[in-house]
Backbone as CSV, one residue per row, in Angstrom:
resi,resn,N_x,N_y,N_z,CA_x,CA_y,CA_z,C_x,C_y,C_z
1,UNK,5.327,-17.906,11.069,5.157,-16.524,10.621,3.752,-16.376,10.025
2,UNK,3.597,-15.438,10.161,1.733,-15.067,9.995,1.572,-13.533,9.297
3,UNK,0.972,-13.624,8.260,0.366,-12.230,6.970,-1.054,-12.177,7.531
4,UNK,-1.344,-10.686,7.537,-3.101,-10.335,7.627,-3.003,-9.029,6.616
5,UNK,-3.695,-9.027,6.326,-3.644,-7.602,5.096,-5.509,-7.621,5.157
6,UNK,-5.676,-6.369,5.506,-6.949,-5.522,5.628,-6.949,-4.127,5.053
7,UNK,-8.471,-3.941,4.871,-9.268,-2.245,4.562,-9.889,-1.967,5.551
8,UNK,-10.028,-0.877,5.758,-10.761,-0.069,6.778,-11.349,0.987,6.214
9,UNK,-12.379,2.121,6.426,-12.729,3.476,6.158,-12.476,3.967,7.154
10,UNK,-12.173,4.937,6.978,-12.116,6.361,7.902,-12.890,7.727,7.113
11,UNK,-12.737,8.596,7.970,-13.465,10.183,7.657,-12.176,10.863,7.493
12,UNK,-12.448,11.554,6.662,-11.027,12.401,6.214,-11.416,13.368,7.167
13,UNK,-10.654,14.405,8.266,-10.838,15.607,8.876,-11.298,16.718,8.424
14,UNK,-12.063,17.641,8.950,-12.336,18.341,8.443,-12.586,18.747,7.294
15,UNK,-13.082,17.965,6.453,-13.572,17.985,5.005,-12.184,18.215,4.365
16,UNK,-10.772,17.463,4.646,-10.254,17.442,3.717,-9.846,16.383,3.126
17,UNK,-9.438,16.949,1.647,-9.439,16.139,0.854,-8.156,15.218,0.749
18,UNK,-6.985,15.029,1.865,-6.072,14.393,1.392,-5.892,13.343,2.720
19,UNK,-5.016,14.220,3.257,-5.230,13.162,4.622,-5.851,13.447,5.754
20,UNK,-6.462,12.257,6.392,-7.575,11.418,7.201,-7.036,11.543,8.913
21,UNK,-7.736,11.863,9.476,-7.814,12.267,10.867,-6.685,10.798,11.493
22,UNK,-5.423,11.240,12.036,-4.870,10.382,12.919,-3.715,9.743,11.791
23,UNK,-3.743,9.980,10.416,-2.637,9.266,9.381,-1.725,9.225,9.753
24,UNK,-1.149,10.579,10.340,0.096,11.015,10.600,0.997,10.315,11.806
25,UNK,-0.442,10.138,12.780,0.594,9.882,14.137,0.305,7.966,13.213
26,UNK,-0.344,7.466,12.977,-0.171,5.799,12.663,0.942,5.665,11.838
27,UNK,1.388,6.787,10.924,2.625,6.225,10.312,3.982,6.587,11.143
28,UNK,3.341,7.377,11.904,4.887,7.490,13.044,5.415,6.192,13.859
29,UNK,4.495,6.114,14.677,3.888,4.622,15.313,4.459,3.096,14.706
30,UNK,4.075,3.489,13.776,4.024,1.924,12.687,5.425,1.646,12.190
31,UNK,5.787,3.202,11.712,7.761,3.245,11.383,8.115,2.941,12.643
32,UNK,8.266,3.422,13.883,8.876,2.838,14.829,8.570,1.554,15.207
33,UNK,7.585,0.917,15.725,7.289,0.561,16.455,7.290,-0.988,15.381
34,UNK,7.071,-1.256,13.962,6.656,-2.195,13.799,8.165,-2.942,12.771
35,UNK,9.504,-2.720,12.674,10.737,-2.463,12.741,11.088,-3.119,13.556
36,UNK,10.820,-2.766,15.386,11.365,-3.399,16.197,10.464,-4.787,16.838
37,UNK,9.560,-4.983,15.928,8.937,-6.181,16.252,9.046,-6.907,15.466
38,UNK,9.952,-6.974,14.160,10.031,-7.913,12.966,8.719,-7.873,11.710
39,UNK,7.705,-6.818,11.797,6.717,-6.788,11.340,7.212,-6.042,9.970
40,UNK,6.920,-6.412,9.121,7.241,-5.883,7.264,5.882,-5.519,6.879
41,UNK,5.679,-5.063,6.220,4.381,-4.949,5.120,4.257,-3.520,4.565
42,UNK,3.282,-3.394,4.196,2.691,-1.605,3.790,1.550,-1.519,4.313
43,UNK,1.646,0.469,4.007,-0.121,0.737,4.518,-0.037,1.616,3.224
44,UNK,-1.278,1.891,3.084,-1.533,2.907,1.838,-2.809,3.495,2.325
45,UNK,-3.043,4.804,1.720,-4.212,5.811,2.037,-5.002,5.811,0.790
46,UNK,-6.558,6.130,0.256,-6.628,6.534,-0.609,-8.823,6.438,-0.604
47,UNK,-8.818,7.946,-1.084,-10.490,7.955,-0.591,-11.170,7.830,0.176
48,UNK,-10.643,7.528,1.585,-11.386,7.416,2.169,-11.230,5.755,3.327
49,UNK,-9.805,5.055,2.375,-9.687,3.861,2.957,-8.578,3.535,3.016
50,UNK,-8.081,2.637,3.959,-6.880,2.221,4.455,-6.730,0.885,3.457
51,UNK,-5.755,0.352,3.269,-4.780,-0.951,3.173,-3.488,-0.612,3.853
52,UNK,-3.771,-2.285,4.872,-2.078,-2.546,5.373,-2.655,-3.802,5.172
53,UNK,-0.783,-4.236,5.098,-0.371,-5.913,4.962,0.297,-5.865,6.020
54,UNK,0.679,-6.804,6.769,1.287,-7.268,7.984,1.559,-8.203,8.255
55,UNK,3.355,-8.464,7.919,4.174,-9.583,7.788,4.419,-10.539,9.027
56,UNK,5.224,-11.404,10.166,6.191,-11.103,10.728,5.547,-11.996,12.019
57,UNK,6.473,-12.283,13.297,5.853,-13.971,14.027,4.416,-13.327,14.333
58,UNK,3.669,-14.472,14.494,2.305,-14.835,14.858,1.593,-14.126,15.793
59,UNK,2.659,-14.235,17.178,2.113,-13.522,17.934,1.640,-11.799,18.218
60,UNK,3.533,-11.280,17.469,3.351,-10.274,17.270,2.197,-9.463,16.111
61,UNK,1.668,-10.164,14.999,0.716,-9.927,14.477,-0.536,-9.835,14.965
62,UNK,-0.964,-10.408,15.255,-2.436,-11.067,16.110,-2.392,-9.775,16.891
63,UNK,-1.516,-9.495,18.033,-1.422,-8.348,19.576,-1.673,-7.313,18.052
64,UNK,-0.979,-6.898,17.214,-1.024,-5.545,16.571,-2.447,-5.426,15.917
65,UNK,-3.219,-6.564,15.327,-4.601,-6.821,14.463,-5.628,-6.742,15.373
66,UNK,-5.583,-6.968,16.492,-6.281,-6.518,17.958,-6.228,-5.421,17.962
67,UNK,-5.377,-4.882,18.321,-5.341,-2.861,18.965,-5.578,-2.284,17.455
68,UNK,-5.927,-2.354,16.063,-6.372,-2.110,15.100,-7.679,-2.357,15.008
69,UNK,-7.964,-3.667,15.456,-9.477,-3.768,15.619,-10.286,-2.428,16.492
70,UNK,-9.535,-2.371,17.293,-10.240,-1.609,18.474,-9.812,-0.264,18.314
71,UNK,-9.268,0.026,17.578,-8.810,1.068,16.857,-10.085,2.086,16.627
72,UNK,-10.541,3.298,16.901,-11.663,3.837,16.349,-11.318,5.133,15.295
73,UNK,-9.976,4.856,14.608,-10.104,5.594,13.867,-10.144,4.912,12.435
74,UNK,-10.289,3.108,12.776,-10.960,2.261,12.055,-11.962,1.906,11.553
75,UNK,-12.772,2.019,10.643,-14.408,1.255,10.606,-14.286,0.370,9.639
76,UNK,-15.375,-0.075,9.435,-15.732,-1.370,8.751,-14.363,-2.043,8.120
77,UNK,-13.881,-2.563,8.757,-12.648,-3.549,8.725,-13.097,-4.729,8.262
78,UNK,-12.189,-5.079,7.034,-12.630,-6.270,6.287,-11.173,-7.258,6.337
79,UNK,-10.469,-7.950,6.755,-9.631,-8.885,7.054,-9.364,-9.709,5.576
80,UNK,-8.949,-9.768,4.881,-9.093,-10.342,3.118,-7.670,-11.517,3.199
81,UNK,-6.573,-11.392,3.784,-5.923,-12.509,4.160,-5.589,-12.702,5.545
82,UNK,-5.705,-14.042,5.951,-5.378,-14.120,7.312,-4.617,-15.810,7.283
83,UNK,-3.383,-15.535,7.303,-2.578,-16.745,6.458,-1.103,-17.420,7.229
84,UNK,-0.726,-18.436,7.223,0.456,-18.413,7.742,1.052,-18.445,6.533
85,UNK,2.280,-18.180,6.720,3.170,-17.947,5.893,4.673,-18.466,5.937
86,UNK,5.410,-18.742,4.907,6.598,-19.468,5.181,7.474,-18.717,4.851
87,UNK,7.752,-17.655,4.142,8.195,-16.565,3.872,7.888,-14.896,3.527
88,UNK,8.245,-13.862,3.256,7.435,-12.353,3.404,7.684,-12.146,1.830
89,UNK,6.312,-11.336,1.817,6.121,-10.186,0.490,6.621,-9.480,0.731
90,UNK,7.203,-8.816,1.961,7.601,-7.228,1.643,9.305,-7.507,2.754
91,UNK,9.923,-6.722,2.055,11.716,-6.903,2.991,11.977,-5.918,3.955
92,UNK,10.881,-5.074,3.954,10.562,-3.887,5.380,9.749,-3.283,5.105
93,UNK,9.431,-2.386,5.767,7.997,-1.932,6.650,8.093,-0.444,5.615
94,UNK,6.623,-0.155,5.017,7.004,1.001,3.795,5.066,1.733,4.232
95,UNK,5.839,3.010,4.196,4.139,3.319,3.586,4.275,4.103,2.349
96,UNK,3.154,3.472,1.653,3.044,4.476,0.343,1.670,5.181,0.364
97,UNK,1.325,6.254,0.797,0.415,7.029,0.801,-0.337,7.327,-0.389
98,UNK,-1.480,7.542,-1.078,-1.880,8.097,-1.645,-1.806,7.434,-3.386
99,UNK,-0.802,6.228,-3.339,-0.585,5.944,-4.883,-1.140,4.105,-4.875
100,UNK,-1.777,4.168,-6.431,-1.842,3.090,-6.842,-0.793,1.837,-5.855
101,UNK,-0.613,1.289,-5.142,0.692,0.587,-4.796,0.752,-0.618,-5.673
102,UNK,-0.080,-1.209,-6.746,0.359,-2.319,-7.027,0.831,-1.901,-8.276
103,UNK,0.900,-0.753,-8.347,1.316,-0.033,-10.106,3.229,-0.297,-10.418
104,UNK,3.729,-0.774,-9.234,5.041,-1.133,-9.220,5.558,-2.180,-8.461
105,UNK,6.953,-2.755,-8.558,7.382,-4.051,-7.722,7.217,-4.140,-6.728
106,UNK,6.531,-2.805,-5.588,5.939,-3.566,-4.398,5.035,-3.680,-3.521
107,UNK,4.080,-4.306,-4.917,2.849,-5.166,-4.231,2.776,-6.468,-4.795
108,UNK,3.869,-6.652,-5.777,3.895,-7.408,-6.709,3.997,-8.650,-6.323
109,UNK,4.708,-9.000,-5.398,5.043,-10.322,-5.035,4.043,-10.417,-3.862
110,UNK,3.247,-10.032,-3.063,2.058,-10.393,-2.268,1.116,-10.372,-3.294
111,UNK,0.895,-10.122,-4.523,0.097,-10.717,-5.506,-0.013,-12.204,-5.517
112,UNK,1.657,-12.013,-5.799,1.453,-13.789,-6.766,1.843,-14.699,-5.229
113,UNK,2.349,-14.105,-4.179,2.179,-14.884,-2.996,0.699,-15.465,-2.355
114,UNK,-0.084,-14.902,-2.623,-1.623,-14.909,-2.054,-2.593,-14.898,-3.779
115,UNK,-1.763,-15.154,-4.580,-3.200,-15.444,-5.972,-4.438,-15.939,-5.655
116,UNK,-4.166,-17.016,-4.945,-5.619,-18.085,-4.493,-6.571,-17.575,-4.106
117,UNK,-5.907,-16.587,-3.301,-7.077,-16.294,-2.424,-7.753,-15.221,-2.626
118,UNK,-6.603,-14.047,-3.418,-7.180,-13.035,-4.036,-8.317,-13.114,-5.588
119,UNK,-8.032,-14.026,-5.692,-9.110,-14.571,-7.203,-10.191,-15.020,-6.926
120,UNK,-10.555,-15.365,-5.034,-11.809,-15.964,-4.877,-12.562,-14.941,-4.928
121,UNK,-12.351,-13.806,-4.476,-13.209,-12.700,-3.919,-14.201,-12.091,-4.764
122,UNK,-15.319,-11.774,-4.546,-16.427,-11.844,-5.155,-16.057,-10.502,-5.734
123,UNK,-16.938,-10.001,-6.597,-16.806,-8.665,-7.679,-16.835,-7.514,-6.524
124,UNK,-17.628,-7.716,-5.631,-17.689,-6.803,-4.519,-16.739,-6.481,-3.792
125,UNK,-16.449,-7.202,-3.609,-14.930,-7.367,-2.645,-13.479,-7.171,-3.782
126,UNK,-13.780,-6.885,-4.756,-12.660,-6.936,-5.848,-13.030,-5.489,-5.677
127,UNK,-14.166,-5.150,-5.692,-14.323,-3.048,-5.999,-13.860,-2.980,-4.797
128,UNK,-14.060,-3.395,-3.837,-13.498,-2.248,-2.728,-12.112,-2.163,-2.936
129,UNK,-11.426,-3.136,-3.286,-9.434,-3.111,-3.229,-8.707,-2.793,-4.578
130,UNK,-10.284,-2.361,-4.940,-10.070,-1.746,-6.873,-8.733,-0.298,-6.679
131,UNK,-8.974,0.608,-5.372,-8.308,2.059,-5.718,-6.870,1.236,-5.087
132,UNK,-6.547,0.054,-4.824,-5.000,-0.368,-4.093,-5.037,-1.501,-5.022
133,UNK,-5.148,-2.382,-5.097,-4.440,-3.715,-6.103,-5.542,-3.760,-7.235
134,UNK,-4.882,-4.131,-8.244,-5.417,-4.369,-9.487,-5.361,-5.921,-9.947
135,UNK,-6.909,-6.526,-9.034,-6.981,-8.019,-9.351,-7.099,-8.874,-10.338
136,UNK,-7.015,-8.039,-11.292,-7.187,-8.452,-13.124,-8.937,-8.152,-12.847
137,UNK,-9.281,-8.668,-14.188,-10.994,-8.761,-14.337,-11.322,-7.221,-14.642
138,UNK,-10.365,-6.766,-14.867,-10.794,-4.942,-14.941,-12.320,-4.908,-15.650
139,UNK,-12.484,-5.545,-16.643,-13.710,-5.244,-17.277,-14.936,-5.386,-16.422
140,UNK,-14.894,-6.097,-15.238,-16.121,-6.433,-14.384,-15.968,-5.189,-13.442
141,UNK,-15.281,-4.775,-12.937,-15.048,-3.621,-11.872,-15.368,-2.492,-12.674
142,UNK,-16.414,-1.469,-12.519,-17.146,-0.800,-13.527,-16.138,0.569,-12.997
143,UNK,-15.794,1.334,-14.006,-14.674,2.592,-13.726,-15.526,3.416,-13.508
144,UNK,-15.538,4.339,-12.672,-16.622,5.397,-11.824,-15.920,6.612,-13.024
145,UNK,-16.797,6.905,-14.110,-16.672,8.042,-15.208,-17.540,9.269,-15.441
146,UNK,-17.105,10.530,-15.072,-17.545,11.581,-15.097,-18.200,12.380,-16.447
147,UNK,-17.578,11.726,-17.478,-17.791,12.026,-19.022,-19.646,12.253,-18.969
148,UNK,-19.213,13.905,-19.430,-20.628,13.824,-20.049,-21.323,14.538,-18.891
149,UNK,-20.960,14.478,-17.661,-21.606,14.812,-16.322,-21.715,16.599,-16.191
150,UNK,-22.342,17.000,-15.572,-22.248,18.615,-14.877,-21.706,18.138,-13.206
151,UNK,-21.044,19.258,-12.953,-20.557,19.154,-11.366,-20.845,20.030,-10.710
152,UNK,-21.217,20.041,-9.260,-21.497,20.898,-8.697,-20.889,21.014,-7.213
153,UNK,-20.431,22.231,-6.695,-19.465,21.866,-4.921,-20.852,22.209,-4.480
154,UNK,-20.834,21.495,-2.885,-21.904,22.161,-2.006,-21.549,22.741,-0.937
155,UNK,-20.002,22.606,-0.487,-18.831,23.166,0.201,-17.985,22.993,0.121
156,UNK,-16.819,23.642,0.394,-15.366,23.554,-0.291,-14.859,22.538,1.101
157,UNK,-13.655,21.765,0.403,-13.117,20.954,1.465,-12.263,22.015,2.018
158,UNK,-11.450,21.288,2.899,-10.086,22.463,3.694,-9.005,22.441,2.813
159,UNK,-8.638,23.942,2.281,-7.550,23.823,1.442,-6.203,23.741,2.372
160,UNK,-6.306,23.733,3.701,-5.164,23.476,4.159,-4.537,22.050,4.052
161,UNK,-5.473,21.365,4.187,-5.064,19.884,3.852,-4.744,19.388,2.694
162,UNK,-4.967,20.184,1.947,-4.656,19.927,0.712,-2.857,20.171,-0.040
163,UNK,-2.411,19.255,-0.764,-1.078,19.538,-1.552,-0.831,20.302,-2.388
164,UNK,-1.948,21.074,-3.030,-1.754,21.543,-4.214,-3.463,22.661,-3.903
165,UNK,-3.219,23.647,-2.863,-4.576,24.398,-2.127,-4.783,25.477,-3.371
166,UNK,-3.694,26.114,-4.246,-3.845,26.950,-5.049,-5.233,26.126,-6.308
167,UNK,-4.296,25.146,-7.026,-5.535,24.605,-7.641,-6.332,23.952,-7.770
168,UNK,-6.653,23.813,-6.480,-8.120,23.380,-5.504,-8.734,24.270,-5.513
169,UNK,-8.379,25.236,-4.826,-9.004,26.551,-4.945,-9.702,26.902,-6.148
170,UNK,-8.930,26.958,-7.174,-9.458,27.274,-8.394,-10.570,26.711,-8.962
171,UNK,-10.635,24.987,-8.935,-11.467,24.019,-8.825,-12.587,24.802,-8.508
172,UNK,-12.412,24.295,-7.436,-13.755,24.745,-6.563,-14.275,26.610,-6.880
173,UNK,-13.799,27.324,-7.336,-14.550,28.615,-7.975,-15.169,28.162,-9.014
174,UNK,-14.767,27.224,-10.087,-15.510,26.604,-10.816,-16.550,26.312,-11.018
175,UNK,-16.495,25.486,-9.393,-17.849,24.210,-9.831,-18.715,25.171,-8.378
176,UNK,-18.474,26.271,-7.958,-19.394,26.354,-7.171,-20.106,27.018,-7.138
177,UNK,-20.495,27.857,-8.566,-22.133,28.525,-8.915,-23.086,27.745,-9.425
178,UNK,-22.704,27.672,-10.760,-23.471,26.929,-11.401,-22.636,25.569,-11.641
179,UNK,-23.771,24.270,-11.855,-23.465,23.281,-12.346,-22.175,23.619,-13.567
180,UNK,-21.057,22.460,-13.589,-20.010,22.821,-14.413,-20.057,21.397,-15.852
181,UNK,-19.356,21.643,-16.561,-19.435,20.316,-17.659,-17.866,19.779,-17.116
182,UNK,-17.603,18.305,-16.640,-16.558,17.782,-16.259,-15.886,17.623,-17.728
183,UNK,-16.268,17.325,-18.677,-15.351,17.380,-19.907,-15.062,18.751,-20.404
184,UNK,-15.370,20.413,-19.848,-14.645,21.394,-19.824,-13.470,21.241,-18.798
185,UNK,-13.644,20.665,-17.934,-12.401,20.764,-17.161,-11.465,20.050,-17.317
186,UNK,-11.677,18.542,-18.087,-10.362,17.865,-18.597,-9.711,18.918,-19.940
187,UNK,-10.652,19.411,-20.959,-10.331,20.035,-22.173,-9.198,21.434,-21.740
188,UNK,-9.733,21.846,-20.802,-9.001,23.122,-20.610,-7.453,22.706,-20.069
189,UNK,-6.997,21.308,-19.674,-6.012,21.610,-19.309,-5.320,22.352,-17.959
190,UNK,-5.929,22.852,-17.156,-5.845,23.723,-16.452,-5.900,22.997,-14.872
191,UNK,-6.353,21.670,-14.556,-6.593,21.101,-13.629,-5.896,19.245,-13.604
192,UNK,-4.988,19.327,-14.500,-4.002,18.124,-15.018,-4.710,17.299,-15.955
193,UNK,-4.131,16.500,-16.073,-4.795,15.211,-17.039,-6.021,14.635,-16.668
194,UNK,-6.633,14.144,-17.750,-7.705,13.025,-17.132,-7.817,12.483,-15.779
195,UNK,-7.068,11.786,-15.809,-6.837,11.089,-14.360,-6.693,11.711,-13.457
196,UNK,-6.209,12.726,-13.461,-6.061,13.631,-12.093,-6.885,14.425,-11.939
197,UNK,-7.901,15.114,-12.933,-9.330,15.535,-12.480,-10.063,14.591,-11.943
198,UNK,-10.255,13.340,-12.623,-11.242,12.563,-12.263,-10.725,11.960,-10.310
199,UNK,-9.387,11.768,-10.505,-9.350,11.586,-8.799,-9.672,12.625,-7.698
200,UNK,-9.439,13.918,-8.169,-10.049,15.334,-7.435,-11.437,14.737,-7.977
201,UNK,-12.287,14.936,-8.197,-13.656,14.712,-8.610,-13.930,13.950,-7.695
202,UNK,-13.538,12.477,-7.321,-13.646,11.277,-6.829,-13.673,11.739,-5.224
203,UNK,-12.783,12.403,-4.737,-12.091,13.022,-3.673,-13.425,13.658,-3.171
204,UNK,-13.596,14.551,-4.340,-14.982,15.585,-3.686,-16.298,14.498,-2.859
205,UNK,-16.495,13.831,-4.278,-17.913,13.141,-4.033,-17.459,12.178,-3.145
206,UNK,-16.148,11.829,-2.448,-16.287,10.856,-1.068,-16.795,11.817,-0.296
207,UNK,-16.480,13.058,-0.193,-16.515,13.804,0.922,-17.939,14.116,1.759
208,UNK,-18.463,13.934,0.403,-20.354,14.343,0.290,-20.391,15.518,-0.174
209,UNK,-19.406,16.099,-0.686,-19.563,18.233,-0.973,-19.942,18.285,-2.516
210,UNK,-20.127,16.856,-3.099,-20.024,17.086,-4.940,-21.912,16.831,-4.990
211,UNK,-22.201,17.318,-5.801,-23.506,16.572,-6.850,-22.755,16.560,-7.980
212,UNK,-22.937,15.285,-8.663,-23.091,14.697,-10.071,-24.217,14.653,-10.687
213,UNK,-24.506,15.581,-12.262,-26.264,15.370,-12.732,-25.839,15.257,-14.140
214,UNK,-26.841,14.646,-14.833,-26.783,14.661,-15.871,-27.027,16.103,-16.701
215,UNK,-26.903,16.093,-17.914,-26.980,17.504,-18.794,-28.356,17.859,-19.096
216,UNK,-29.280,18.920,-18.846,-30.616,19.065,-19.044,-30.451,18.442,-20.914
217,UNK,-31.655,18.013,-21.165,-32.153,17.858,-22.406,-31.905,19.426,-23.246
218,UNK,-31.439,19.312,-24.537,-31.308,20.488,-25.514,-32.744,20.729,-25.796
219,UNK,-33.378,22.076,-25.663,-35.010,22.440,-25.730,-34.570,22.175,-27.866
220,UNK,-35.759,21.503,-27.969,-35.718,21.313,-29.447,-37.391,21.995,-29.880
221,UNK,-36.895,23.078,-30.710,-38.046,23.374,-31.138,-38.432,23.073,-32.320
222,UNK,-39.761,22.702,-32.570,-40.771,21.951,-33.536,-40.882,22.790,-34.420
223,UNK,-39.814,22.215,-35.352,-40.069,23.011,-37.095,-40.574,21.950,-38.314
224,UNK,-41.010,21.020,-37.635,-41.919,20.044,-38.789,-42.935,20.759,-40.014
225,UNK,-43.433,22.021,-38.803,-44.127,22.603,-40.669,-44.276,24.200,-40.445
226,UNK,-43.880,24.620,-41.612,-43.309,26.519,-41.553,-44.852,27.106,-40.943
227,UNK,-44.535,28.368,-40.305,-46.112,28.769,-40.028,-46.473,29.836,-40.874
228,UNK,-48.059,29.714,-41.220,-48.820,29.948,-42.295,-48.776,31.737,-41.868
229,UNK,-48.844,32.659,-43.203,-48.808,33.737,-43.032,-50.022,34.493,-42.210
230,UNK,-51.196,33.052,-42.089,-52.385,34.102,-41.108,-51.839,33.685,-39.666
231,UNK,-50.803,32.448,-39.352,-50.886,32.244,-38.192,-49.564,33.257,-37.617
232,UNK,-49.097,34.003,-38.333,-48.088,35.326,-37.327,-48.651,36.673,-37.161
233,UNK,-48.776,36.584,-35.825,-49.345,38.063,-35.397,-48.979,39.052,-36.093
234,UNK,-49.835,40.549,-36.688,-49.592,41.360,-37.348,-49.319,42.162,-36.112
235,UNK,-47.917,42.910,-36.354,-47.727,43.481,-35.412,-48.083,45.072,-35.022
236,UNK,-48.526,45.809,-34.252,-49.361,46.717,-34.003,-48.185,48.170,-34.460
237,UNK,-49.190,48.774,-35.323,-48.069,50.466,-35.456,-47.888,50.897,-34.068
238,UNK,-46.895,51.533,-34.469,-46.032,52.301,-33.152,-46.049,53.484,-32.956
239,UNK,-47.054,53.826,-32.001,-47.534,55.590,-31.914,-46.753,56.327,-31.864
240,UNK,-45.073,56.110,-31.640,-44.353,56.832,-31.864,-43.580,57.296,-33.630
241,UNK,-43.591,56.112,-34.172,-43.185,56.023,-35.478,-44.675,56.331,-36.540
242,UNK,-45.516,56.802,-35.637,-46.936,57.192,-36.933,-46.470,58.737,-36.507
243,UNK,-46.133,59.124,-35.346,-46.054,60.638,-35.254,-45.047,61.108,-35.755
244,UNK,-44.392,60.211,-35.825,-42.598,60.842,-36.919,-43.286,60.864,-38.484
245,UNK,-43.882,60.043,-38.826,-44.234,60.024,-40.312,-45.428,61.400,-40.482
246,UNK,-46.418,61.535,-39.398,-47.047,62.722,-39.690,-46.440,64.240,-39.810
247,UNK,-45.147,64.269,-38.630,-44.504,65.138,-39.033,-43.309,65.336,-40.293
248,UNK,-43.338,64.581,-40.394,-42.627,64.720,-41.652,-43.519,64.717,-43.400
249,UNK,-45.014,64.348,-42.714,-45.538,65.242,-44.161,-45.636,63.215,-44.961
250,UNK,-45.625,62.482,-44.177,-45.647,60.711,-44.350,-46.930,60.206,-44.353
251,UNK,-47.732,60.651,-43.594,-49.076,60.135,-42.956,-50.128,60.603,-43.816
């Protein structure tokens, strides 16, 4: 029996922000088709990148890691275990779309099944499988933080693709005049918690539609020393207010 568990990128369709050109028919495909070949594992979606694990005999692995290779709704495919195996991490074939997957019992045991090999992997290779397994070392994997930032859209993604198009929508009226402050948009409440702005945020800037800038400098004006009564302009009478005073018997 033979495990391969890989990442891939893809292009999300049409600038949207959730799911990725072709998701739909691979998880159709994969529920059928990989069931009746003895194949177990998961796939997961998220930013922009794939994870699947892939349990189950040798041969049938290898024929499926081929037509994935050649796959073009695949790119830069990185292969991270390629292992025999004497028993499975996973007891059937699951996709979990869109969520943390190691945040619960099942990624848990292809953790501690494959430790070795997952602990070699360089810091680089730990960020890319940072948004799907959580390899410990958190402190070296630097958290991509918006705090403090202005945001800006440069086009809206497709709200059809989207789960939640109403407050996307809204989002994006936001951030698409002027530069916005990302810590108004966690404060207000209005766009979920922390975490769930910052993954919409994240979402945008895969897409290429975000700028991130820093906050212009506060103009500080120079009051080190008061100015002297010859240095303020005397300001000129007002030909209208000398002719009110002449008529009134002032002048």
């Amino acid at each position: 029996m033979k495990c391969i568990a890989y990442v891939s990128r893809t292009t999300a369709n049409e600038r949207g922000i959730n799911l990725p050109a072709g998701l739909s028919n691979i998880v159709q495909i994969s529920r059928k088709r990989n069931p009746a070949a003895q194949i177990t594992g998961v796939l997961s979606y998220r930013r922009g990148q794939y994870v699947q694990v892939l349990e189950g005999p040798a041969i049938e692995i290898d024929d499926l890691m081929n037509k994935i290779l050649a796959d073009p709704r695949h790119n830069d495919i990185w292969v991270f275990v390629d292992e025999k195996v004497t028993k499975r991490s996973f007891d059937k074939w699951r996709v979990s779309i869109f969520d943390f997957i190691d945040q619960g019992p099942i990624f848990k045991t292809f953790i501690e099944d494959h430790q070795q090999t997952l602990d070699a992997f360089t810091f680089e290779q730990k960020a890319r499988l940072q948004d799907f397994i959580n390899l410990g070392n958190n402190n070296a994997i630097a958290t991509h933080s918006y705090d403090g930032k202005y945001l800006k859209l440069l086009a809206w993604p497709d709200l059809n693709r989207t789960s939640q198009p109403q407050l996307i929508m809204n989002l994006c009226v936001k951030l698409t005049k002027n530069p916005y402050p990302f810590d108004s948009l966690v404060a207000s409440d209005e766009f979920g918690t922390y975490d769930q702005v910052t993954d919409i945020i994240k979402d945008f800037e895969s897409l290429g539609i975000l700028t991130v800038t820093e906050p212009a400098p506060s103009a500080v004006s120079d009051v080190s020393e008061p100015a002297k009564p010859q240095d303020i302009p005397a300001k000129k009478p007002s030909r209208f207010y000398g002719a009110i005073k002449r008529f009134l018997g002032m002048g």
